[in-house]
N, C-alpha and C positions, 0 to 999 in steps of 0.2 A: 405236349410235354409228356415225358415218358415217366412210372411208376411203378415202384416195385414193394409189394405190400405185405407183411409177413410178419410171424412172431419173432420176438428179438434175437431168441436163437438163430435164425435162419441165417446163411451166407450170404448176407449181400456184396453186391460189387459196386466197386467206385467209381461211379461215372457221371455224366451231364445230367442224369433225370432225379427224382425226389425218392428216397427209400423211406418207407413210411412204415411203424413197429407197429403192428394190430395186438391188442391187450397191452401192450408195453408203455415204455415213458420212453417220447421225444428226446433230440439233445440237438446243442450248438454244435457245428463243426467242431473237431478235433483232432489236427494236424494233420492226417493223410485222409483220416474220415469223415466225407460229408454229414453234411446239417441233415439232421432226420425229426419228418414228421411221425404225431402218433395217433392213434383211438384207441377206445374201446375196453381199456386198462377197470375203469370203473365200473363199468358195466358186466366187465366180467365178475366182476369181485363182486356185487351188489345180488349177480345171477346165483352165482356160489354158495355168498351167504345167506342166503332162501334156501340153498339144499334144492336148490331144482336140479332136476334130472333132462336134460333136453335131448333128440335126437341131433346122431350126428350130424345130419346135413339142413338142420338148422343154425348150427353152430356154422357151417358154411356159408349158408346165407346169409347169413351176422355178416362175416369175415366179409365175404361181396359188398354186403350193405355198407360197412365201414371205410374199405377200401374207395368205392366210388365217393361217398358223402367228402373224404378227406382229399381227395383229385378235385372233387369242384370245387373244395375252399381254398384250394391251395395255387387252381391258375387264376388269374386277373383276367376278366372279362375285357375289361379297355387294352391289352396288349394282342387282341384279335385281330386281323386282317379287316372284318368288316365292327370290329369291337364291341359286338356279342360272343359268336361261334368258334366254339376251341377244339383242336385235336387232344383228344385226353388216350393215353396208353397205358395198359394198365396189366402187370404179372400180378397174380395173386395166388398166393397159397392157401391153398384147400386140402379137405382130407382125403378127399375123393376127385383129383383131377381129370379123371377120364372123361367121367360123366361129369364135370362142368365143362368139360371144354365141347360136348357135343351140344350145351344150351349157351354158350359164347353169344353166336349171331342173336338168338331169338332174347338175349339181355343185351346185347348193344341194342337193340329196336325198341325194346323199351324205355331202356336212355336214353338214345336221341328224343324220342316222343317228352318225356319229362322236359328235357333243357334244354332239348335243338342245337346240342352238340354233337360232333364227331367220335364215339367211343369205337376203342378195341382192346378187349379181354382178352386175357391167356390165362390157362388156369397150370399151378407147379404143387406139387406135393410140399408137406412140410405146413400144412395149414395146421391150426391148435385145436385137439381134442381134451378137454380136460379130463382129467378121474373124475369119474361119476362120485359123487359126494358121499360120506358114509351115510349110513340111517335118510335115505335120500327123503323128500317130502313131495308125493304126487297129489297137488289141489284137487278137492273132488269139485270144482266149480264146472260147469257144463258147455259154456264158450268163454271166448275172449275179446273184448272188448277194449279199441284205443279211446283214453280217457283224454284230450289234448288239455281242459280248463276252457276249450270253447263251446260257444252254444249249442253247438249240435252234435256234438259229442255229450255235453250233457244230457238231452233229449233222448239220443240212443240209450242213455243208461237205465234214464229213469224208463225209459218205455220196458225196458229187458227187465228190470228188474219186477215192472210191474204184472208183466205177463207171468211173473213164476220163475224166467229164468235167474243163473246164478254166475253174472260174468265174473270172468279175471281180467282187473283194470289193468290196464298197461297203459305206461305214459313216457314219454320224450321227454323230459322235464329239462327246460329253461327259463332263462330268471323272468319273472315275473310271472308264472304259469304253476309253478312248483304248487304254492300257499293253494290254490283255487284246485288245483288236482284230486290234493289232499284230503281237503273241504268236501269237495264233492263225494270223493271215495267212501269216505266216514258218514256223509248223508245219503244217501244211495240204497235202498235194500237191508235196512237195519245193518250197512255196514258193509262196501266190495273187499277182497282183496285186492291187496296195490302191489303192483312193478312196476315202482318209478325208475327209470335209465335216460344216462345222459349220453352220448357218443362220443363229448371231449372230442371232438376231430381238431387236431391242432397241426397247422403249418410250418413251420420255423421261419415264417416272415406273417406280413398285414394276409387276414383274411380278404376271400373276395366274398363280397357280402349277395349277391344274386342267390345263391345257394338254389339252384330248383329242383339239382338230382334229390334231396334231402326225402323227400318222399319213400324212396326205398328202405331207408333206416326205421320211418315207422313202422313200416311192414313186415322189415326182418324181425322187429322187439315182439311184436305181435306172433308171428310166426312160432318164434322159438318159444314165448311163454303157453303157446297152446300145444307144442307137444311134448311140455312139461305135464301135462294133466292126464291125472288116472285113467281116464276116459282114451285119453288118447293111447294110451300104453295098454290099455285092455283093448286094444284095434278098434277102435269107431273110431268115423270123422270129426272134429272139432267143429262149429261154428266160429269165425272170424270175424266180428264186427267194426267194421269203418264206417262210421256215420256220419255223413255229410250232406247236406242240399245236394238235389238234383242240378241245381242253377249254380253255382257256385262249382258245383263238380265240372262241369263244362268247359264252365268257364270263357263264353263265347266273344272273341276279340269285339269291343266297342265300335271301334271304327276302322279303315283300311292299312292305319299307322301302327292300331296296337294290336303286340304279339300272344295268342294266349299262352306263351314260356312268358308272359312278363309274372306271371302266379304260379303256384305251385298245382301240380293234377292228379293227387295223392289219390282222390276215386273219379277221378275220369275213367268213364267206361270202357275205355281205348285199353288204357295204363290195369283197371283192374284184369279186364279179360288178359292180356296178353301175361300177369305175373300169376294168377289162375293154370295156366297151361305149362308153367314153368312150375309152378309147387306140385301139378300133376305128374309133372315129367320126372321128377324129385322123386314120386312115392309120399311126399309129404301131407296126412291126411287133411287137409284144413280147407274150409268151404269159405270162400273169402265172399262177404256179405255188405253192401251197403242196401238198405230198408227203403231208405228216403231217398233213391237214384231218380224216381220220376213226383218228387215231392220238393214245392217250396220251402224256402225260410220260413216264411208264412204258415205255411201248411202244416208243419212240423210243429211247431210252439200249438198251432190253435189242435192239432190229434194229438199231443202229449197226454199218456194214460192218468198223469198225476199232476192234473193242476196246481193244488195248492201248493203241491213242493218245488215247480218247475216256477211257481212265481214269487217264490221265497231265494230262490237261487239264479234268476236269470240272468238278470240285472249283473250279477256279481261276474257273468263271465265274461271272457277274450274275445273277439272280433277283429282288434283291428292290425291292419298291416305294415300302420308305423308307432306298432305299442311303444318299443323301448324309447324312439326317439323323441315322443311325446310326456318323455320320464314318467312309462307307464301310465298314460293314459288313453283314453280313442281321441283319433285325429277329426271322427265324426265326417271324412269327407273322402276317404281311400272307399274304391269298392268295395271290399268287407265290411267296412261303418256303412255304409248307404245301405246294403242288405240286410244290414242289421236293424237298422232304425225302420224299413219297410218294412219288415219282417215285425219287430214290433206294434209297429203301426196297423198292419193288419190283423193282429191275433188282440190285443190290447196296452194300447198305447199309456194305458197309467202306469202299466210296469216298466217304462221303461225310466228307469231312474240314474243309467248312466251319465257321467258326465262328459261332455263332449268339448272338446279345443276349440273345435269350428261348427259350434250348435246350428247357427243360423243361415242354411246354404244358400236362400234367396236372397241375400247381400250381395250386392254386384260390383264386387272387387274383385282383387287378386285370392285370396285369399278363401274366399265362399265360391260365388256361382262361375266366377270367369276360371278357376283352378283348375287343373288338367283335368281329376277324375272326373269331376261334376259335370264339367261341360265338355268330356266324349260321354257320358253316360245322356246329358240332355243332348247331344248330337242322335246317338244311337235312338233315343222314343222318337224325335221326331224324324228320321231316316227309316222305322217301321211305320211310323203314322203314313206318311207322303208314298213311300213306294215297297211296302208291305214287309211279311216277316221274312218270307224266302231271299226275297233278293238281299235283305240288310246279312243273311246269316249266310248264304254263301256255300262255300263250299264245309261249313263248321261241323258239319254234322257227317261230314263223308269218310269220316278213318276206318277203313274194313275192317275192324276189331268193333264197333261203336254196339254193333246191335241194332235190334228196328227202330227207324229214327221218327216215324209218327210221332210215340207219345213222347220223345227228349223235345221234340218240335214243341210240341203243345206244355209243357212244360219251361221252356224256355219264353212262350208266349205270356202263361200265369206270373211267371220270374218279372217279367222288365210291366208286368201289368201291377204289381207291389210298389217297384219302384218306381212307375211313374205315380203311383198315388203319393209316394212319400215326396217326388218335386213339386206335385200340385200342394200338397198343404202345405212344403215349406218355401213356395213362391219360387221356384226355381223357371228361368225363363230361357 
């Protein structure tokens, strides 16, 4: 499906593919002119009203971020040839088309890598700069840090904060994550600054719910609010923090049917180095950082610099991967909840005071131990037990971006060593 992305000003033309308003408001068809999609209208307005001051070609990257996030909600996964894998085509306007059109390839490569889709960018002039705001407001905070409302986003914070630093929260804010953001923000460091942003990416038909490019949209919110900061306009690099498990970042397919695009790989090593070399290529200064890349769930909770506040608040955060359809609760049985609860379980299993759908995974029905995740996650311990970790993990660790993959290896090994403790105590066969 072909896309053409731009602020509402811009000429579009009428034809077969989606013209999508970036900052602007969507509309139905109207008479000779096509149905248009939108983003990012709120987001700019929320950035504004802060008085932040961003470089231009973060505002680019926005635009980029926007543009791709609102293509992958917009085609339908099941109208695929093999019905995952889509052609997505994509004009977008920027400020500076030249130089995006010479990082074209090296961002379709990292989209594919995200969604294991087919992408191709073209970059056109006509992208949105706004006026620099009056009386502009440069944060003197010293990096930036995404705040999601999950656990290890929480952890990153408290650890940053406890070291002395002074992050700038920035969050993704959707429903049921907003309240816990907040919360956090306000307990955190006697107090983060917050930039909560939504991206609104709206289709003018049913969303496709996969969403995996989404990943890039955290990173542009991130991006831009760190070259909003004093520091950064007095020319130092910024700190960027993404904090996520080692294990989870990986995200290493269970078994030979599951894809790891079935998750999002927002710091997969792969995904961080190759968007690292593209914010280089920018000029853009920002040192894009996950702490905890060769660190469990586990690990993470029990080195948290501030116990007693990490056990006042852990409980209270996100994890799981079917929150909304559990009307906001954990399903206690998607890979996310199983990391979670192992992860609790190894650090201290009295805090974990979530409530879970499906508590009891050692129940041998449909619903507990025979359920998809459960039983490839007990497929995958005993497929390491019988014929070891190399052969179950394959070719997972081989993406020429990944880095040395000893310690991801050994890492990976600590990973399913949590979660096999969490099927042995909850009777998982």
């Amino acid at each position: 499906m072909k896309f053409v992305c731009a602020p509402e000003d811009f000429a579009f033309a009428e034809n077969d593919g989606l013209n999508v308003v970036l900052y602007g408001q969507g509309s139905p068809e109207l008479g000779k002119r096509s149905a248009r999609g939108s983003a990012g209208k709120a987001a700019m307005s929320q950035i504004l009203r802060a008085r932040l001051n961003a470089a231009p070609r973060a505002w680019d990257f926005l635009s980029i971020a926007l543009a791709v996030v609102t293509a992958d909600v917009s085609e339908w996964r099941s109208e695929s040839p093999d019905g995952w894998t889509r052609k997505l085509d994509l004009t977008i306007a920027v400020i500076d088309p030249e130089f995006w059109n010479t990082q074209a390839r090296d961002i379709e490569a990292a989209l594919q890598f995200l969604s294991t889709d087919r992408w191709r960018l073209r970059f056109v002039a006509g992208g949105l700069h706004p006026v620099p705001p009056r009386n502009p407001i440069y944060p003197l905070e010293d990096c930036v840090a995404l705040l999601s409302g999950g656990l290890d986003s929480l952890v990153g914070a408290i650890d940053l904060a406890a070291a002395g630093k002074k992050p700038f929260a920035v969050s993704n804010v959707v429903r049921g994550d907003g309240e816990n953001q907040t919360s956090f923000a306000e307990a955190i460091g006697g107090g983060l600054r917050h930039l909560p942003l939504n991206h609104n990416a709206k289709p003018p038909w049913r969303k496709e719910d996969s969403q995996r490019a989404r990943s890039l949209i955290f990173i542009a919110f991130g991006v831009l609010a760190a070259t909003t900061l004093r520091a950064y306009h007095d020319g130092a690099n910024v700190p960027f923090f993404v904090c996520e498990n080692g294990f989870i970042a990986i995200n290493p397919p269970l078994t030979g049917t599951r894809l790891g695009s079935l998750s999002t790989r927002t710091a997969h090593p792969e995904f961080l180095n190759r968007i690292r070399d593209i914010l280089s290529a920018a000029d853009l200064r920002i040192e894009l950082i996950n702490p905890y890349e060769h660190a469990t769930k586990g690990e993470m909770l029990a080195g948290c610099k501030d116990q007693s506040l990490l056990r006042s608040l852990a409980a209270q955060s996100v994890s799981c991967g079917r929150y909304r359809v559990f009307n906001y609760n954990h399903c206690g049985r998607c890979i996310p909840c199983q990391v979670r609860r192992a992860a609790f379980l190894a650090w201290n299993g009295s805090c974990d005071t979530t409530y879970y759908r499906y508590d009891t995974l050692g129940q041998r029905d449909s619903e507990h131990a025979h359920f998809d995740d459960v039983r490839s996650l007990a497929m995958a311990l005993r497929e390491v037990k019988t014929g070891g970790l190399n052969s179950w993990l394959g070719a997972a660790l081989s993406y020429p971006r990944m880095g040395d993959p000893v310690p991801i290896r050994d890492l990976v090994k600590r990973g399913l060593a949590e979660l096999g403790a969490l099927h042995d105590h909850l009777g998982v066969k």
